[in-house]
mmCIF file of the N, C-alpha and C atoms, coordinates in Angstrom:
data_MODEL
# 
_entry.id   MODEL 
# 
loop_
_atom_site.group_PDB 
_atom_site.id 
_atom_site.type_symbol 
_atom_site.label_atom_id 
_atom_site.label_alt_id 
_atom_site.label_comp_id 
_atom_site.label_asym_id 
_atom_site.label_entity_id 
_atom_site.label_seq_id 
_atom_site.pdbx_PDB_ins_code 
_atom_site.Cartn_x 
_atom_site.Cartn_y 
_atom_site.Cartn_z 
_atom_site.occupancy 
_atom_site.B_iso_or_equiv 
_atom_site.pdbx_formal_charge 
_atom_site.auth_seq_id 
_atom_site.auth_comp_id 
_atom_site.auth_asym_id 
_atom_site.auth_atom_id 
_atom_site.pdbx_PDB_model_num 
ATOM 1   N N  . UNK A 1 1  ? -45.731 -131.833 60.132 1.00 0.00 ? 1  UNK A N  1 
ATOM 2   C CA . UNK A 1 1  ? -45.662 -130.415 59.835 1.00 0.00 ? 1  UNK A CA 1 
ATOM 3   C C  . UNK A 1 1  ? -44.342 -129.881 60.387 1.00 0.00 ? 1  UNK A C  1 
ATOM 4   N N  . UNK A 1 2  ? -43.623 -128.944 59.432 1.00 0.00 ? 2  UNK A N  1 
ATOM 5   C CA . UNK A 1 2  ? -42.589 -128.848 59.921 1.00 0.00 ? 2  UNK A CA 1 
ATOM 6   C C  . UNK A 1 2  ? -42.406 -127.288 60.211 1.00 0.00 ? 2  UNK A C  1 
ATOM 7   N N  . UNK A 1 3  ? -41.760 -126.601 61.092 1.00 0.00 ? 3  UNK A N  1 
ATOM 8   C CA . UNK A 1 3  ? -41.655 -125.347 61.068 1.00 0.00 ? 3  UNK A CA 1 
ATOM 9   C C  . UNK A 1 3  ? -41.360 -124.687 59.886 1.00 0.00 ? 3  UNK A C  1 
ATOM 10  N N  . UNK A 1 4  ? -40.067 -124.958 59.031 1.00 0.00 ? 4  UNK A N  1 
ATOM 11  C CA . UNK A 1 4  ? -39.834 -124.448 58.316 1.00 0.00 ? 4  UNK A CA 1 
ATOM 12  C C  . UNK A 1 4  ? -40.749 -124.545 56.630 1.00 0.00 ? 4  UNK A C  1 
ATOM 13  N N  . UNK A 1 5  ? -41.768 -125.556 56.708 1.00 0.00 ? 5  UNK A N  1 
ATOM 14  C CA . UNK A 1 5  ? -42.909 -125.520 55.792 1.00 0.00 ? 5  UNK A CA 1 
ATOM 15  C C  . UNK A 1 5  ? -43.004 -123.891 55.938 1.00 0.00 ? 5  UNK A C  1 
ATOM 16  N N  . UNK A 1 6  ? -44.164 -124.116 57.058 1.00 0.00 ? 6  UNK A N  1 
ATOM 17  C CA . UNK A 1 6  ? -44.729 -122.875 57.463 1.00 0.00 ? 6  UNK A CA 1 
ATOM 18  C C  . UNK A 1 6  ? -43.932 -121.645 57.034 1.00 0.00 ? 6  UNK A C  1 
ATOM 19  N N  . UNK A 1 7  ? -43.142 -121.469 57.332 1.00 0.00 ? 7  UNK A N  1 
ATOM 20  C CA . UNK A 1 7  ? -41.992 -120.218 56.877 1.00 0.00 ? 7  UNK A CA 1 
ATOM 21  C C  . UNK A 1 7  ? -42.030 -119.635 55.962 1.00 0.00 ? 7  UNK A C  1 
ATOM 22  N N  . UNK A 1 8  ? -41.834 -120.996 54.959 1.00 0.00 ? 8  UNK A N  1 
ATOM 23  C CA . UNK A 1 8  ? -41.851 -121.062 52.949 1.00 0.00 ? 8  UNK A CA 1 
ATOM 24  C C  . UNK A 1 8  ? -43.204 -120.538 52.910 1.00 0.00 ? 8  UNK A C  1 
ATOM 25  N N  . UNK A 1 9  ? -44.475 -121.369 53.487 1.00 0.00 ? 9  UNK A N  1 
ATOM 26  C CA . UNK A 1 9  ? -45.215 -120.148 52.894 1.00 0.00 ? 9  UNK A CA 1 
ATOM 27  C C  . UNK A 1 9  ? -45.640 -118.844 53.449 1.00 0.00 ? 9  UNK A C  1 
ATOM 28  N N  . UNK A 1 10 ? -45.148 -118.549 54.461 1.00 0.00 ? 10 UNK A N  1 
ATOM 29  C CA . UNK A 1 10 ? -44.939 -116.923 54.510 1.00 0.00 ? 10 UNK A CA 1 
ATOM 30  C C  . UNK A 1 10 ? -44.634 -116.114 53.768 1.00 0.00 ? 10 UNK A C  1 
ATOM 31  N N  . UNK A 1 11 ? -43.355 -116.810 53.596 1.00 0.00 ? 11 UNK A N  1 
ATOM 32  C CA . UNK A 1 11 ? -42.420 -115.980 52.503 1.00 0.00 ? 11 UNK A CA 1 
ATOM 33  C C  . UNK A 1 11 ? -43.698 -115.837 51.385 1.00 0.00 ? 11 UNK A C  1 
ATOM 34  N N  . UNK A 1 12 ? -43.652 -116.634 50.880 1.00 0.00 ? 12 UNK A N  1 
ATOM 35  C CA . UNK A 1 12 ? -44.514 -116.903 49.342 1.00 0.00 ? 12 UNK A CA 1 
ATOM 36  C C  . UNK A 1 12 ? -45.796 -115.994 49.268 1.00 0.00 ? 12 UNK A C  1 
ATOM 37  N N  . UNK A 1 13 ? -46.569 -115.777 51.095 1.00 0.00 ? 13 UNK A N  1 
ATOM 38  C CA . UNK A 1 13 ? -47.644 -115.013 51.086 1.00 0.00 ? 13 UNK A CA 1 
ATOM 39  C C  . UNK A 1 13 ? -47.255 -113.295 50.829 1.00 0.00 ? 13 UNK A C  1 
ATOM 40  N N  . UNK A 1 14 ? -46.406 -113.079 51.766 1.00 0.00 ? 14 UNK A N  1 
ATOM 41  C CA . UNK A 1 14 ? -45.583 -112.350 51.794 1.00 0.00 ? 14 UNK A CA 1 
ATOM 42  C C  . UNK A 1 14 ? -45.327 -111.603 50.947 1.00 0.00 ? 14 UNK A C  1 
ATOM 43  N N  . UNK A 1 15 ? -44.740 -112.367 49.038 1.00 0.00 ? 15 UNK A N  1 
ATOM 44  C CA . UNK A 1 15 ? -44.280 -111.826 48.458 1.00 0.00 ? 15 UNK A CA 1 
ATOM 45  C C  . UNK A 1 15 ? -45.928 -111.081 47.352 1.00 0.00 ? 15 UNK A C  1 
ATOM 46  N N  . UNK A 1 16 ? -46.599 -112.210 47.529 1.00 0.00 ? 16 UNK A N  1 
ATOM 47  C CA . UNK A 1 16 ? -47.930 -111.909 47.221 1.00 0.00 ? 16 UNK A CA 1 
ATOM 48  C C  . UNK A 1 16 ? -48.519 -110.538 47.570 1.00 0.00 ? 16 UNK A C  1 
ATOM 49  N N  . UNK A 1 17 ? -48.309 -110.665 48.905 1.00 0.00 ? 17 UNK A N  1 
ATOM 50  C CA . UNK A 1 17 ? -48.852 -109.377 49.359 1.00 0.00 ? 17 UNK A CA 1 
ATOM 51  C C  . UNK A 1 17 ? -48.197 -108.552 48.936 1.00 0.00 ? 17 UNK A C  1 
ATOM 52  N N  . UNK A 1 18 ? -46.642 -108.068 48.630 1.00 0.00 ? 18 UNK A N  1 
ATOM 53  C CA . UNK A 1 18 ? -46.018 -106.789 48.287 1.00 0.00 ? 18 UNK A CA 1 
ATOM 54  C C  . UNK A 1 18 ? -46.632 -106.568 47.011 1.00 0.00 ? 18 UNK A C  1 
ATOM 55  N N  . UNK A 1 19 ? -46.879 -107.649 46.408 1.00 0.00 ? 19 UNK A N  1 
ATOM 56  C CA . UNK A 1 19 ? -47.269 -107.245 44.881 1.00 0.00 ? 19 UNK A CA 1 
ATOM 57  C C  . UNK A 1 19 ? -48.791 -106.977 44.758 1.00 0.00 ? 19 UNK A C  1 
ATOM 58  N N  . UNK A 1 20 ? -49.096 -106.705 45.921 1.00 0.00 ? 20 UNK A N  1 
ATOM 59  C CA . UNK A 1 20 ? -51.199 -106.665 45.769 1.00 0.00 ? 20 UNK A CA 1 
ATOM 60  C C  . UNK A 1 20 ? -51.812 -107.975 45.894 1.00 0.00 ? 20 UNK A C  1 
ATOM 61  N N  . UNK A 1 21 ? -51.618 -109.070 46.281 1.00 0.00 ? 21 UNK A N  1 
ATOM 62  C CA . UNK A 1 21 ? -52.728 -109.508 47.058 1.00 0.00 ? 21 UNK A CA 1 
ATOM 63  C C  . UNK A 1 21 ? -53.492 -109.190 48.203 1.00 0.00 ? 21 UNK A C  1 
ATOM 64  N N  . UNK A 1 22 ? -54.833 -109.006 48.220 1.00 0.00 ? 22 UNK A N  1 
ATOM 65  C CA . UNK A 1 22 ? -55.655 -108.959 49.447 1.00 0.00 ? 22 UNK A CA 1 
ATOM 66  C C  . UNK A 1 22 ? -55.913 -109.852 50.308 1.00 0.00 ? 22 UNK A C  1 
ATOM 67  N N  . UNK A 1 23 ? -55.817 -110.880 49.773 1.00 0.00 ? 23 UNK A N  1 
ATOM 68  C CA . UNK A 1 23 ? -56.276 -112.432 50.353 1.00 0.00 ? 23 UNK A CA 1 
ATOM 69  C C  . UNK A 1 23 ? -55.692 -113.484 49.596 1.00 0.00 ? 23 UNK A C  1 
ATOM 70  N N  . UNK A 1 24 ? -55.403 -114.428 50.378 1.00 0.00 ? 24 UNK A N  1 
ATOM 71  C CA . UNK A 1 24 ? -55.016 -115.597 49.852 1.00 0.00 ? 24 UNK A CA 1 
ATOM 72  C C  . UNK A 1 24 ? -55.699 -116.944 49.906 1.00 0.00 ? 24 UNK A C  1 
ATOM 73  N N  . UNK A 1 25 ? -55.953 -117.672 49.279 1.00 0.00 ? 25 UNK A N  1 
ATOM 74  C CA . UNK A 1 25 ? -56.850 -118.579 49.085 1.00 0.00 ? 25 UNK A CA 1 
ATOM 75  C C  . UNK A 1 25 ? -55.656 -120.008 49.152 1.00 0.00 ? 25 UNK A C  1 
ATOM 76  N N  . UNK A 1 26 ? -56.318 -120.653 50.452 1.00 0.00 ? 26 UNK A N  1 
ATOM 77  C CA . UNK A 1 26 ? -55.354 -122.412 50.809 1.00 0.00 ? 26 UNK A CA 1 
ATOM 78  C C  . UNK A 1 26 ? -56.301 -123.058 50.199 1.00 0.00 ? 26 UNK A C  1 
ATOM 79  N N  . UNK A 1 27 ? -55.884 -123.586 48.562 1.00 0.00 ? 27 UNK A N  1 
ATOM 80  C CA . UNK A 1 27 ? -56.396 -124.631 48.351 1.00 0.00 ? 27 UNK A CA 1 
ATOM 81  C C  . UNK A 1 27 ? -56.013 -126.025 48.574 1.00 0.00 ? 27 UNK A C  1 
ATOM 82  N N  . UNK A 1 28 ? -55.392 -125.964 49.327 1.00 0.00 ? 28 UNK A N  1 
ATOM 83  C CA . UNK A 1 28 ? -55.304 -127.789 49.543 1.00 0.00 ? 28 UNK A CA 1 
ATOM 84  C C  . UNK A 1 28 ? -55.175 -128.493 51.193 1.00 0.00 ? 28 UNK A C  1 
ATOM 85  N N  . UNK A 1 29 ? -55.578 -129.635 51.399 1.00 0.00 ? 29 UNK A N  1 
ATOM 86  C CA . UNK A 1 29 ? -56.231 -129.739 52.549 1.00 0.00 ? 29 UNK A CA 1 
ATOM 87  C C  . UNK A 1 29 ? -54.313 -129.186 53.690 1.00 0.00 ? 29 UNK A C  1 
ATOM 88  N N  . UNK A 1 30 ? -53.571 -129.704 53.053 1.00 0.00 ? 30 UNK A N  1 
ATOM 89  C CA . UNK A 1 30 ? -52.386 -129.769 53.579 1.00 0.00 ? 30 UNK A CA 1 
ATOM 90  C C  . UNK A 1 30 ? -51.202 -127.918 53.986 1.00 0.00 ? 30 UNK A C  1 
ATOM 91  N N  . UNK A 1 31 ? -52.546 -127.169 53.244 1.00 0.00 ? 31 UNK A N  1 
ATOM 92  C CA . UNK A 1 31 ? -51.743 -125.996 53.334 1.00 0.00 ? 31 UNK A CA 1 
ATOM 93  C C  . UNK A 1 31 ? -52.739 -125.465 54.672 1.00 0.00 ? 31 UNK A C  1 
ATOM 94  N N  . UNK A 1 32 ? -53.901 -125.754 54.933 1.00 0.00 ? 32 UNK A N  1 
ATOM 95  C CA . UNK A 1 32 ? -54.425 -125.038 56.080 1.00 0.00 ? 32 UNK A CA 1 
ATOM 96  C C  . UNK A 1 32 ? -54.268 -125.768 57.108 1.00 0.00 ? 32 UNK A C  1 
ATOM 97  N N  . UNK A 1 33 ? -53.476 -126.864 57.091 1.00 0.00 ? 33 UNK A N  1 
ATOM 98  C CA . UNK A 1 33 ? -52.587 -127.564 58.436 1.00 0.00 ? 33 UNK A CA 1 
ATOM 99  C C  . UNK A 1 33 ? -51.332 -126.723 58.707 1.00 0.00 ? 33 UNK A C  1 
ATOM 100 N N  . UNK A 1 34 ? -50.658 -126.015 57.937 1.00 0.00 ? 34 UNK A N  1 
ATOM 101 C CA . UNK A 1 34 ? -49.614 -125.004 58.455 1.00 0.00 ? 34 UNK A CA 1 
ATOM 102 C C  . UNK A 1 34 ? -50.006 -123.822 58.301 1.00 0.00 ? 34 UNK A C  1 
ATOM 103 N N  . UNK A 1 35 ? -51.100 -123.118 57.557 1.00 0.00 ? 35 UNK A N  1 
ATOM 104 C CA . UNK A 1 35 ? -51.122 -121.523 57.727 1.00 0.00 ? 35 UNK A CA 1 
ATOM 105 C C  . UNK A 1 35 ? -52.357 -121.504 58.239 1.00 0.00 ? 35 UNK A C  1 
ATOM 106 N N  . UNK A 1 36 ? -52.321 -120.317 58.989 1.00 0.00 ? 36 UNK A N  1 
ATOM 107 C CA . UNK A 1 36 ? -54.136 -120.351 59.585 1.00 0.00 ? 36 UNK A CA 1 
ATOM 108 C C  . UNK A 1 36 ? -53.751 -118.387 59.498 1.00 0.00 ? 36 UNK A C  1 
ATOM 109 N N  . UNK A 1 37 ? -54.679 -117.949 59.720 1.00 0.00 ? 37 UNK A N  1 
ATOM 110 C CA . UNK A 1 37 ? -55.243 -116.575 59.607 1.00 0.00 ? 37 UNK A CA 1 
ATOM 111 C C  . UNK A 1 37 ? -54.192 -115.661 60.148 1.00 0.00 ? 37 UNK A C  1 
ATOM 112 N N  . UNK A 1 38 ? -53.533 -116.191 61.777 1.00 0.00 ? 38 UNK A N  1 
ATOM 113 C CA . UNK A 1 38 ? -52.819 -115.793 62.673 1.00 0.00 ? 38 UNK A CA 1 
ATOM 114 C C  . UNK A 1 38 ? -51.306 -115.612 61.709 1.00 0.00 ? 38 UNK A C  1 
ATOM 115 N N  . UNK A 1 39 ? -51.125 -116.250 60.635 1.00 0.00 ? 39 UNK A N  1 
ATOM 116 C CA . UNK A 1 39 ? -49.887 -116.722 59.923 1.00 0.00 ? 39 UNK A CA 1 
ATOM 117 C C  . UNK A 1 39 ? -49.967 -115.674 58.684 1.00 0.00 ? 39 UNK A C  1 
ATOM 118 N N  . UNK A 1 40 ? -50.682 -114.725 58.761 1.00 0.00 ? 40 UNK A N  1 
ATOM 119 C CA . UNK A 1 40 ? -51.385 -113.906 57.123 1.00 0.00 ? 40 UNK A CA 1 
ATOM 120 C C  . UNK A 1 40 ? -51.631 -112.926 57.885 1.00 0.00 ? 40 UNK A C  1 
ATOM 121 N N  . UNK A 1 41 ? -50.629 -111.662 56.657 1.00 0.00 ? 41 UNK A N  1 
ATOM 122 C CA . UNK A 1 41 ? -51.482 -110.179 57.048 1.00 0.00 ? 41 UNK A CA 1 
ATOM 123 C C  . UNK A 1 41 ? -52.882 -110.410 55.699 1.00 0.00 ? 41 UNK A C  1 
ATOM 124 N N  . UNK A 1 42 ? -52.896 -110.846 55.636 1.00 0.00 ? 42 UNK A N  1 
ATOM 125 C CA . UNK A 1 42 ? -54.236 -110.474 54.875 1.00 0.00 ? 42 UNK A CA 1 
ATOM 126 C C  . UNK A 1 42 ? -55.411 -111.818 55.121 1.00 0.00 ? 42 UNK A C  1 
ATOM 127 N N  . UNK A 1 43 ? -56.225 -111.721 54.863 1.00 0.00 ? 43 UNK A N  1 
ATOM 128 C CA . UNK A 1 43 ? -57.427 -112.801 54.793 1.00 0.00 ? 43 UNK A CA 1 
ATOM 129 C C  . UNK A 1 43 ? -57.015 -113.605 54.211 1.00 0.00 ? 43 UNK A C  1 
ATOM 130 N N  . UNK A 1 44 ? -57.065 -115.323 54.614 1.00 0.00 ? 44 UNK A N  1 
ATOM 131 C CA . UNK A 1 44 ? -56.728 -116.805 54.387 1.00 0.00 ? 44 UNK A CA 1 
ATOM 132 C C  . UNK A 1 44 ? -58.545 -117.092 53.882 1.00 0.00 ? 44 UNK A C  1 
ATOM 133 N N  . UNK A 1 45 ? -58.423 -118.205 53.009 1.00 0.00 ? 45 UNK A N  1 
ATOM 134 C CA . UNK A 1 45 ? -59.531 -118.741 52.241 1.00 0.00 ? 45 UNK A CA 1 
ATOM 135 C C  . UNK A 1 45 ? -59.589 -120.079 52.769 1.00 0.00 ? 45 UNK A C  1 
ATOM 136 N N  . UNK A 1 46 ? -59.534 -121.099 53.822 1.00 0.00 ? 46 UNK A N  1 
ATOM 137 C CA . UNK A 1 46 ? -59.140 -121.823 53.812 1.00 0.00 ? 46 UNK A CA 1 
ATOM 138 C C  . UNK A 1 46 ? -60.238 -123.004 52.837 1.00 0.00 ? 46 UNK A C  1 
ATOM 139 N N  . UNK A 1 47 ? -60.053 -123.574 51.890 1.00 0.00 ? 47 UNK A N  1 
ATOM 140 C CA . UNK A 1 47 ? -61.371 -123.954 50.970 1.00 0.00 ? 47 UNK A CA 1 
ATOM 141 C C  . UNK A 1 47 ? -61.885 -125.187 51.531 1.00 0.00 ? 47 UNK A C  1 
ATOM 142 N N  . UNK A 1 48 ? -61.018 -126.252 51.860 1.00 0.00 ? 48 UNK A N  1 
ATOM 143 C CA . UNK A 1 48 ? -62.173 -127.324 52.268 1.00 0.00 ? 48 UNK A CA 1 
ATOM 144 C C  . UNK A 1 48 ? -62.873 -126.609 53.369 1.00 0.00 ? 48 UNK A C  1 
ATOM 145 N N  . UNK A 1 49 ? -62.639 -125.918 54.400 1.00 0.00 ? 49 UNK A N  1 
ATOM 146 C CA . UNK A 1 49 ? -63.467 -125.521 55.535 1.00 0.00 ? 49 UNK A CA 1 
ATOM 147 C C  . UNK A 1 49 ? -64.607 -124.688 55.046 1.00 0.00 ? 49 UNK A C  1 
ATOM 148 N N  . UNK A 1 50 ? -63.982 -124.032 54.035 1.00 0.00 ? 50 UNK A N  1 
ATOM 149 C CA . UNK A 1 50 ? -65.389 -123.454 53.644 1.00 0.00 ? 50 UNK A CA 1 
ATOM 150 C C  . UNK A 1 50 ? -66.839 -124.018 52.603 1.00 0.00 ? 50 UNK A C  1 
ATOM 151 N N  . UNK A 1 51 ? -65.530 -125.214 51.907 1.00 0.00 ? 51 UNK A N  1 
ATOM 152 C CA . UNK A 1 51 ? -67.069 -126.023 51.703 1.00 0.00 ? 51 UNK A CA 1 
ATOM 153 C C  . UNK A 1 51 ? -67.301 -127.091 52.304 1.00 0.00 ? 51 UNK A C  1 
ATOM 154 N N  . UNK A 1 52 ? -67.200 -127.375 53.342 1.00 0.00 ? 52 UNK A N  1 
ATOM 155 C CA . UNK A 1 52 ? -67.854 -128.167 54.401 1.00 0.00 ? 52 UNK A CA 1 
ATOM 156 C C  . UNK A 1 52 ? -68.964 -127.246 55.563 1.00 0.00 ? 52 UNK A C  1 
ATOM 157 N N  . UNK A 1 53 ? -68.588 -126.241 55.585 1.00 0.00 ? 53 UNK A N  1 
ATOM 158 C CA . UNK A 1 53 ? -69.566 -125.056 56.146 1.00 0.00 ? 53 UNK A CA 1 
ATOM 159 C C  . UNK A 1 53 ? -70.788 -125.396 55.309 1.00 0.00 ? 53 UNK A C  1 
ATOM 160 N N  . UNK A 1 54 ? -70.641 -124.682 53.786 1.00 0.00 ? 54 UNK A N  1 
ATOM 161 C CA . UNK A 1 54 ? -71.539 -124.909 52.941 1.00 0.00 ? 54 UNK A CA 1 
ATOM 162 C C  . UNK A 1 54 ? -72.680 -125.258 52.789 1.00 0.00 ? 54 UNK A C  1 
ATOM 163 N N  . UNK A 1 55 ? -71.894 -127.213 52.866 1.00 0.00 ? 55 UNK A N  1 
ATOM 164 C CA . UNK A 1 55 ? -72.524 -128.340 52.594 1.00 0.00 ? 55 UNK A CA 1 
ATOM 165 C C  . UNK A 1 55 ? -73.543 -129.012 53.786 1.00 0.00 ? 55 UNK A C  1 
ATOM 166 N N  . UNK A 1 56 ? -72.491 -128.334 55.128 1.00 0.00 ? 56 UNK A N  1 
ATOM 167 C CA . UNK A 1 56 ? -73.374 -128.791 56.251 1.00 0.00 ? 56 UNK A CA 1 
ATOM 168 C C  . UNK A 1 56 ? -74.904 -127.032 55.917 1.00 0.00 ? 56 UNK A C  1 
ATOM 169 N N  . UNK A 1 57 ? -74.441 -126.170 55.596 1.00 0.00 ? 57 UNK A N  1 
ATOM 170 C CA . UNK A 1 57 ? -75.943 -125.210 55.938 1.00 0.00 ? 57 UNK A CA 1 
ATOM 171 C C  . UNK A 1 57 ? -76.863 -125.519 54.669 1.00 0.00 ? 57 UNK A C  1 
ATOM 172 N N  . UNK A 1 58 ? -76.074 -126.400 53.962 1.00 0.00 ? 58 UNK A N  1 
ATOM 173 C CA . UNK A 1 58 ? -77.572 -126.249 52.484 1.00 0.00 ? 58 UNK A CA 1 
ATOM 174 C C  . UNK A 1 58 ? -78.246 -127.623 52.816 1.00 0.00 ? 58 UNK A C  1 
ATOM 175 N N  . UNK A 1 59 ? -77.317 -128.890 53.757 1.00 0.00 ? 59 UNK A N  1 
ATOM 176 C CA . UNK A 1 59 ? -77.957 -129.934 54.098 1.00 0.00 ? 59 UNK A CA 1 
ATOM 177 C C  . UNK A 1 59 ? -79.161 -129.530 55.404 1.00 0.00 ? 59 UNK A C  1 
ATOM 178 N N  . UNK A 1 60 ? -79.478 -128.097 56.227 1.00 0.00 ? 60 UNK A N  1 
ATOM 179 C CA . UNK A 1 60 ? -79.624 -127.828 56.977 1.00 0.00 ? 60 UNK A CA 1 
ATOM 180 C C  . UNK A 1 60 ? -81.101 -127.234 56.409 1.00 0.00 ? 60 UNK A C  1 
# 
């Protein structure tokens, strides 16, 4: 992971957000290894975490 990954997608969230995004959705396992919530003015989706939540409460 490199710092300047992380950066790029700031920027990219960033530009999202000026244009109206509320939230952004990390679909891939490799983007919620550099952005986490702390890295976003707005709400992060991170998706495998959320379907492994899921999968562990419907196996439950």
């Amino acid at each position: 992971m490199r710092e300047e990954s992380r950066v790029g997608y700031q920027r990219v969230i960033g530009d999202l957000v000026r244009e109206g995004a509320e939230g952004v959705i990390l679909g891939c396992t490799e983007i919620e290894l550099l952005i986490g919530q702390e890295h976003s003015p707005v709400p992060v989706f991170p998706t495998t975490r959320l379907h492994a939540q899921a999968a562990v409460e419907a196996a439950l």
